[in-house]
N, C-alpha and C positions, 0 to 999 in steps of 0.2 A: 596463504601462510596462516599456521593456526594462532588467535591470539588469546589474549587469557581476559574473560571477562571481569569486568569490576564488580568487586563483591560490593560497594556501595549502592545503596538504594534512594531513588528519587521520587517513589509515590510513596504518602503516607496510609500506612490502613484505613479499611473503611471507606473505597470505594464504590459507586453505585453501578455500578457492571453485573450485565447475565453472570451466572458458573459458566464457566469455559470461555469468556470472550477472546478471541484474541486479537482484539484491538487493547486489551489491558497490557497482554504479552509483548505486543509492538511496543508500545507506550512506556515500558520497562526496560527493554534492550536497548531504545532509542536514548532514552535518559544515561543510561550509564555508558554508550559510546558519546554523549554530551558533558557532563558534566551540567552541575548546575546554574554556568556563565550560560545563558540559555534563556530565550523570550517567546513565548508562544503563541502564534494566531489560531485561532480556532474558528472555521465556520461552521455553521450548523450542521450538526453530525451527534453521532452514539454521544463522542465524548462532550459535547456541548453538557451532556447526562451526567456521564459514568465520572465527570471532575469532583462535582457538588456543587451545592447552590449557593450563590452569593451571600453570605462572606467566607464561605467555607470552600478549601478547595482538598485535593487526594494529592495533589502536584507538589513537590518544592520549587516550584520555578516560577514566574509570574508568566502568567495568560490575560490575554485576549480575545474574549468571548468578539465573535463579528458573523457577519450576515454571510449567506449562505454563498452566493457569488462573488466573495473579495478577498478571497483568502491571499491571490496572489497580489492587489492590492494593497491590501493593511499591510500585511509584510514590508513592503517594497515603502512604506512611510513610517511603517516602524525601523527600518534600517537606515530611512533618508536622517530619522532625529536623533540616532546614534552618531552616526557620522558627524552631526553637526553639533555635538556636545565630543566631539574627540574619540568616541568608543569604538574600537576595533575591535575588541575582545568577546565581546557579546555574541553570540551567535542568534542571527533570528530564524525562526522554525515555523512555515505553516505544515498544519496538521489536519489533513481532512481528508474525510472518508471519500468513498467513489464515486458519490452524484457530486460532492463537490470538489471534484476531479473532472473526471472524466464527462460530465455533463456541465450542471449548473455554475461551476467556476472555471470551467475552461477557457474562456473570454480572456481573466485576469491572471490567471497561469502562464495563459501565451502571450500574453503582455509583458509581464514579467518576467519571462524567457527572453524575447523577444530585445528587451531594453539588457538582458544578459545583468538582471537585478540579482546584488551579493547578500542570496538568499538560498535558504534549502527548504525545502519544497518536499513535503514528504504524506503520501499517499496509504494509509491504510484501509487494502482490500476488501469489503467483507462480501462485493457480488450483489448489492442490491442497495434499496434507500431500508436500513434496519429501523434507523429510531423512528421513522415515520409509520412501519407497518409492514414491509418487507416489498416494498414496492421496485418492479424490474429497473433497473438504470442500464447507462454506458455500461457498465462494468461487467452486468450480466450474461453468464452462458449461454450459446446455444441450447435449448433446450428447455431451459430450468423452470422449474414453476414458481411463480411467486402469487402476490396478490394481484396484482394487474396483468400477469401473465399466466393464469390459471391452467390446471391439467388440460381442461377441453381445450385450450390455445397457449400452449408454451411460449418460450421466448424465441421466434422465428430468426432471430439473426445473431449473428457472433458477438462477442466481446471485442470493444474495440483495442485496440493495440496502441495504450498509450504509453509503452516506451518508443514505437517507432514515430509515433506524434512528437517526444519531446526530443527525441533524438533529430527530426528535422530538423528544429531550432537550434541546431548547434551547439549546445550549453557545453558547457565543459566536464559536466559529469551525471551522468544517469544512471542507476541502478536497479535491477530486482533482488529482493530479500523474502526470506521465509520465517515465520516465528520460529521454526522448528529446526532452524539452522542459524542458534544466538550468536556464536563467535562470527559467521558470515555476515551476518547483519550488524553485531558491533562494529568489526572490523568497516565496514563498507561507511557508518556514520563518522566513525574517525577519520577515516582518507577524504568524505565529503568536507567534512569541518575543516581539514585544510587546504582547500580550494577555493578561490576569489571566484565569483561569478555564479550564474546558477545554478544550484544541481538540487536533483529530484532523484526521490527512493523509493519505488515502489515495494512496498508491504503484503504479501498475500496473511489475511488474519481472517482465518473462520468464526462464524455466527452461528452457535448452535440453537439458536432461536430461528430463523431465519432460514439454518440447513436443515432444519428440522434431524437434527444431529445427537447422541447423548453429549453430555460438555465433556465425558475424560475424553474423547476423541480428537480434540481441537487439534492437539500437536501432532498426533498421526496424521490426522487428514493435510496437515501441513507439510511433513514430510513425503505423502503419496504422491501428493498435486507437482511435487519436484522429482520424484521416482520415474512418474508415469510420463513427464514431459512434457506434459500442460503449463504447466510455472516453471520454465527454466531461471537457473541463478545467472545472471550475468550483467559487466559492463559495462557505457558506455563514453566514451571520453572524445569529447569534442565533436560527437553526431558519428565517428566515424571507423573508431577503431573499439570492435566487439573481444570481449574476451569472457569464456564460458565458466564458471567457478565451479560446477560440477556436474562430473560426468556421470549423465543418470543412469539410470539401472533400464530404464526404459520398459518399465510393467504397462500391458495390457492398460485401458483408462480404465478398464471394469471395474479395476482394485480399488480404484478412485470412487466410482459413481456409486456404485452398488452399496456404498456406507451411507448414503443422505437421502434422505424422505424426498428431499426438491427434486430429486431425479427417478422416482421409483415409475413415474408411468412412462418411462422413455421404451420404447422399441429395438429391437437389434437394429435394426435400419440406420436408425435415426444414432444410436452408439458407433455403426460402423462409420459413418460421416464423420460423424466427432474426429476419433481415430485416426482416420484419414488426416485430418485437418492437422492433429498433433503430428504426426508427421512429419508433413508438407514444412510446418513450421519450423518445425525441428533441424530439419534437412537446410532451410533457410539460414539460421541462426550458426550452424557450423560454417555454413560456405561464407559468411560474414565475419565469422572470428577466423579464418584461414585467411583471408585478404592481407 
């Protein structure tokens, strides 16, 4: 259902963000399906950067700067000291990129999960460690070149699939969003915020530093990566019951690859694989939401 975004704004000018990030994008949408009743963990990531430096921040909201593995931690003690001062109303929000997701904080995430901690938990994409150097993670394509995964030796293995990881855990609400689809992504933060227990948002938000990308393209490459079937939108409520939020168009991945430098020495081979794989998934994710 379409909803109408808030025209009210929650970073202030003058943040230290690449042109085109779309971790800034996320980080804007998220804010105005939040409101300002809103407390933020942050582990080491872009935005650790793109906030400002102590005493200054881009935010209207107060943060918590914390270490790269405890996002799902700090959270989970910053809602324990809410609760024990009366506060329901605050919403806590960790906020971290995909090494600390999908790799270096995944320990405290599925902890967190796990104890079904009344937190939200929200993941922006960008496909590699960016503020470290563009270094390959969890998160990263088949394929892709980075700095540790160079053209002579791409990234030999998949991206792992951490909504079916957190969907294991039962939580009561998971999601994927696109920067390039704001009423989807608003919408999906307001139905999380009112939800007891844990729920995660997965973010896909391009790095044109990183993609080796021009930055007017961010929001395109945002919408392709949801076109072509690679990022589908969809949710998931209580590990079990999928529902698709849009019906792609289903382009070729070419339309997809063919725009970013990280992909230029890939092979037909190695793109029909991919392909393949978008598919298979594809194919999966409907038989899922038909159950």
């Amino acid at each position: 259902m379409p909803i109408e975004v808030p025209a009210k704004e929650s970073i202030h000018p003058g943040h230290l963000a690449c042109p085109g990030c779309g971790a800034v994008i996320a980080m804007r949408f998220v804010l105005k399906g939040l409101g300002e009743k809103a407390i933020l963990a942050i582990p080491a990531c872009c935005w650790s950067i793109i906030a400002g430096p102590f005493p200054y921040t881009a935010l209207k909201v107060p943060v918590l700067h914390t270490a790269f593995a405890t996002g799902g931690a700090v959270a989970s003690g910053i809602r324990a000291a809410l609760d024990t001062k009366g506060d329901e109303e605050t919403q806590v929000v960790t906020w971290a990129g995909d090494g600390g997701t999908f790799d270096i904080g995944l320990q405290s995430l599925s902890g967190a999960a796990e104890r079904n901690e009344n937190i939200l938990y929200i993941c922006y994409d960008n496909e590699a460690y960016m503020n470290t150097g563009v270094q390959s993670s969890g998160a990263t394509p088949l394929g892709t070149w980075t700095t540790t995964s160079p053209v002579s030796m791409p990234k030999s293995t998949r991206k792992k699939d951490i909504m079916q990881i957190m969907a294991a855990h039962r939580i009561p609400y998971a999601a994927t969003a696109s920067i390039a689809y704001p009423e989807d992504l608003v919408r999906k933060v307001q139905k999380a915020a009112e939800i007891k227990g844990t729920r995660f948002i997965h973010i896909y938000a391009p790095c044109p530093t990183g993609w080796k990308v021009p930055s007017e393209i961010s929001v395109r490459l945002g919408r392709l990566v949801v076109q072509t079937r690679i990022f589908p939108l969809y949710e998931v409520e209580n590990g079990v019951r999928y529902t698709l939020n849009e019906d792609s168009v289903g382009y070729l991945i070419d339309e997809y690859y063919k725009l970013q430098g990280r992909f230029k020495h890939l092979e037909r081979e190695t793109l029909d694989e991919i392909q393949l794989q978008v598919d298979e998934q594809w194919d999966r994710l409907k038989k899922l939401a038909a159950l």
